[in-house]
C-alpha positions as CSV (number, residue, x, y, z in Angstrom):
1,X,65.6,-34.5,1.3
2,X,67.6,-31.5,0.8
3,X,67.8,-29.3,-2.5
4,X,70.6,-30.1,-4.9
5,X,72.0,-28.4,-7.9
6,X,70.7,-30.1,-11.1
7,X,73.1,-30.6,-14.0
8,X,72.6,-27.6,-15.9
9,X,72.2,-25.2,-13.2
10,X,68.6,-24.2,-14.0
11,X,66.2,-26.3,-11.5
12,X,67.0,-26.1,-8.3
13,X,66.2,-29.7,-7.7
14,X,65.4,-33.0,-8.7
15,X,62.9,-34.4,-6.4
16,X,59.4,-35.2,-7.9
17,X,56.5,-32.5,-8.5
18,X,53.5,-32.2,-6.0
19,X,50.4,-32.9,-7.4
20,X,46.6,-32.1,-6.0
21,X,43.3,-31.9,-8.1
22,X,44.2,-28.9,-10.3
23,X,48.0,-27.7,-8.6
24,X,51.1,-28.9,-9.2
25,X,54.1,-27.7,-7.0
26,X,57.4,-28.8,-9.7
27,X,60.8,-27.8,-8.3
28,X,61.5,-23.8,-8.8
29,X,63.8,-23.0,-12.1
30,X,65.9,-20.1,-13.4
31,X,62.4,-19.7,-16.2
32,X,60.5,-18.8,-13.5
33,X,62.5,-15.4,-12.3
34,X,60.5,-13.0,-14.6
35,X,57.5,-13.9,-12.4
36,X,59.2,-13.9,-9.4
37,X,60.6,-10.6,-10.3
38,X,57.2,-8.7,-11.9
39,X,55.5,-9.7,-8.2
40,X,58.4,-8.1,-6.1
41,X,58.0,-5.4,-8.3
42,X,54.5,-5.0,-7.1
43,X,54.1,-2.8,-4.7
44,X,51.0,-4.3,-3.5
45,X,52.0,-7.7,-3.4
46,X,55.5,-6.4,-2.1
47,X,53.7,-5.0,1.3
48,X,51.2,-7.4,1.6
49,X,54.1,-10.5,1.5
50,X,56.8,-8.0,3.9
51,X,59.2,-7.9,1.5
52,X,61.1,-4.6,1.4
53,X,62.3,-3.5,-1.8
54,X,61.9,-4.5,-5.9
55,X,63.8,-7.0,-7.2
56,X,65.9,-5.8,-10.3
57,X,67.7,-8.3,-12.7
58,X,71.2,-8.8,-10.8
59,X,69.2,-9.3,-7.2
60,X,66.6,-12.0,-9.0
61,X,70.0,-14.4,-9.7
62,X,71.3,-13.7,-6.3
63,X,67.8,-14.8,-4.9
64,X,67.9,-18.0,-8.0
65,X,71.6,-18.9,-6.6
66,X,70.7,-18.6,-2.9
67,X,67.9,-20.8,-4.0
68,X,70.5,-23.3,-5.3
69,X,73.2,-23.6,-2.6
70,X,70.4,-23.1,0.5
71,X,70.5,-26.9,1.9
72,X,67.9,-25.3,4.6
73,X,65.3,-24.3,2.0
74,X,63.1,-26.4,-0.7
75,X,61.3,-24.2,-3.2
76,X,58.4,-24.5,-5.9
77,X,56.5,-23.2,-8.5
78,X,53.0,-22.9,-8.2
79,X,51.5,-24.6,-11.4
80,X,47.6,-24.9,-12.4
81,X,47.7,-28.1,-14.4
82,X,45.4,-26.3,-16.9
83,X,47.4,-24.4,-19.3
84,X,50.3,-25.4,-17.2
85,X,50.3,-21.6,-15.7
86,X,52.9,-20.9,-12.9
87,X,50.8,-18.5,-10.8
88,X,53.1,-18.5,-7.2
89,X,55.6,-20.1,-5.9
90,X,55.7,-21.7,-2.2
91,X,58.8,-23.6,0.0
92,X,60.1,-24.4,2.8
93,X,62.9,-22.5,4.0
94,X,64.9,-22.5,7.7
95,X,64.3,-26.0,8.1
96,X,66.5,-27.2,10.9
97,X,65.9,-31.2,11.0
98,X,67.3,-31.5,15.0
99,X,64.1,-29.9,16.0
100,X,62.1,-31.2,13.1
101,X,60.6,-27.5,12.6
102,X,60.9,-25.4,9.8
103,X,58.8,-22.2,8.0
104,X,56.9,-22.5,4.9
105,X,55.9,-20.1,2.8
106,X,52.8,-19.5,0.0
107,X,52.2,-16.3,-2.3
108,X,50.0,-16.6,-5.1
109,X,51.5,-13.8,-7.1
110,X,48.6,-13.3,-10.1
111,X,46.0,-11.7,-8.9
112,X,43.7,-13.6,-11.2
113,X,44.4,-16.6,-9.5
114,X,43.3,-15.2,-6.2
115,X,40.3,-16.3,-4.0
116,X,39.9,-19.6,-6.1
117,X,41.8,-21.7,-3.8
118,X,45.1,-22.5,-5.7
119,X,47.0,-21.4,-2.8
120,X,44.8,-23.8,-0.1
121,X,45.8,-26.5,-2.8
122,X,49.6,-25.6,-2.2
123,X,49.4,-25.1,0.9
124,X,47.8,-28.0,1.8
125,X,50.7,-30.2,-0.6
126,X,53.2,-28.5,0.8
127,X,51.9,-29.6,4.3
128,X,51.5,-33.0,3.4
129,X,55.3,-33.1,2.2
130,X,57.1,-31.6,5.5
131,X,54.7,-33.6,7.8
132,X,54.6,-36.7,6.0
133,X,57.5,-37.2,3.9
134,X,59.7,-34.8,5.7
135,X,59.2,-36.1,9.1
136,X,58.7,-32.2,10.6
137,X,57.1,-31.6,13.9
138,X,56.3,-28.0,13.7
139,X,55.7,-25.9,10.8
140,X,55.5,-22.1,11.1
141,X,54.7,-18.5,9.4
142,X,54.6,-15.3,10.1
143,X,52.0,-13.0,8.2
144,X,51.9,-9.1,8.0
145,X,48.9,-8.1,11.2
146,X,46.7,-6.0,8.5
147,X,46.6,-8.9,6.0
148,X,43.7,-10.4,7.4
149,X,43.4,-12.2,4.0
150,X,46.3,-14.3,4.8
151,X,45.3,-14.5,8.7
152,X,42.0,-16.3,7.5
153,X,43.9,-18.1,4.5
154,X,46.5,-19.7,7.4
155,X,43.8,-20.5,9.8
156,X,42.2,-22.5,7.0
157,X,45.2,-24.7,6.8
158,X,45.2,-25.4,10.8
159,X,47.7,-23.0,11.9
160,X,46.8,-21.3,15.1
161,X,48.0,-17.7,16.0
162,X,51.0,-18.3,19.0
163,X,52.2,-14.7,19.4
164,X,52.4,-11.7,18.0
165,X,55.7,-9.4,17.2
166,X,54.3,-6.1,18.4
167,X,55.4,-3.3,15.9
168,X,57.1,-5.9,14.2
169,X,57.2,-4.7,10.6
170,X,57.6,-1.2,8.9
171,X,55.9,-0.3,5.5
172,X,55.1,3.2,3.6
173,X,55.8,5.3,7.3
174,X,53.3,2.9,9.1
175,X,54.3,0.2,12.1
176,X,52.4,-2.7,12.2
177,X,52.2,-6.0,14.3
178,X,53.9,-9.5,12.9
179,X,52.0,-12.3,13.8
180,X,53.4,-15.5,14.1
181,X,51.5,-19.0,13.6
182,X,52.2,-22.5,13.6
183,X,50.5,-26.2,13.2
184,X,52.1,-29.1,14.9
185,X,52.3,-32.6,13.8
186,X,49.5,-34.0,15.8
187,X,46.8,-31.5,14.9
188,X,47.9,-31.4,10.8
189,X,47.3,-35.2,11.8
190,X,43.8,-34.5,13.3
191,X,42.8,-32.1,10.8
192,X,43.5,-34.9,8.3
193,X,41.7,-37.5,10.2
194,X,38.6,-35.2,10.5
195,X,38.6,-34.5,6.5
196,X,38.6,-38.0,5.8
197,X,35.4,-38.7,8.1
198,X,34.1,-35.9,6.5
199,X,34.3,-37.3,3.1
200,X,33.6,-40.5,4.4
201,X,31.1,-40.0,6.4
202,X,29.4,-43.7,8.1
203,X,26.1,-45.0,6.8
């Protein structure tokens, strides 16, 4: 499934939400800029994630549009069913189907919402969807060396550390390592497997 332009331009598109126990990943739409926008603008957030500079008004509808006409990318919204709350957003993006790989992507962007598992929830949809809908082999991400919050959070969903870009990113004067991390389609099949004999365990 690839992303396609909806009719009146504002959802990027039309494929059906993800839903777990109290997440919902619904396609990304123009209404959900102003978010995307006040957690670039963090500068916090902003080094933490490796993105390099704020996102004013005129760059949020260039990343909206790229959004839009990217056939290579499938993006989200981050929803907690209560209050219907969009706190992140999460995609896929570089996805190259003749290798059946692609990178995904998860940033819980309101703080509040952090260390309470919303982003496992996404992350673990979001899995589900490019291994078993998608047909992907390989699904990877890199993550800033000194976030060891995201290290631990990406380990949690099976990925396993395969190298590491020494030096690799440049924030407030400092170097720091990238490290790069992937789960293949036989262990997110394993994991899976394990989770269901431990929540269904023999008598």
């Amino acid at each position: 499934m690839v992303c396609k332009d909806a009719p009146d331009g504002n959802i990027i598109s039309k494929h059906e939400p993800l839903v777990s126990r109290r997440v919902i990943l619904r396609p990304f739409s123009r209404d959900d800029l102003p978010l995307v926008q006040k957690w670039s603008n963090d500068a916090e957030i902003r080094k933490l994630t490796g993105e390099v500079a704020p996102m004013d008004d005129a760059e949020a509808e260039k990343f909206f549009e790229s959004l839009r006409v990217d056939k290579d990318r499938l993006w989200f919204a981050v929803v907690l069913k209560k209050g219907n709350r969009v706190v992140g957003e999460a995609g896929l993006l570089r996805m190259f189907k003749p290798w059946r790989c692609t990178d995904m992507s998860v940033v819980i962007g309101e703080k509040d919402a952090w260390g309470k598992g919303y982003g496992t929830e996404a992350g673990r949809l979001l899995l589900g969807y490019a291994f078993e809908r998608l047909g992907f082999h390989r699904v990877s991400v890199g993550v800033v060396g000194f976030n060891k919050r995201a290290l631990r959070f990406w380990r949690g969903l099976g990925f396993r550390k395969e190298g590491v870009q020494r030096d690799g990113y440049y924030c407030d004067g400092e170097y720091s390592d990238f490290v790069m991390m992937s789960i293949l389609e036989n262990e997110y099949k394993a994991q899976q497997k394990e989770n269901t004999h431990a929540h269904n365990p023999k008598k």
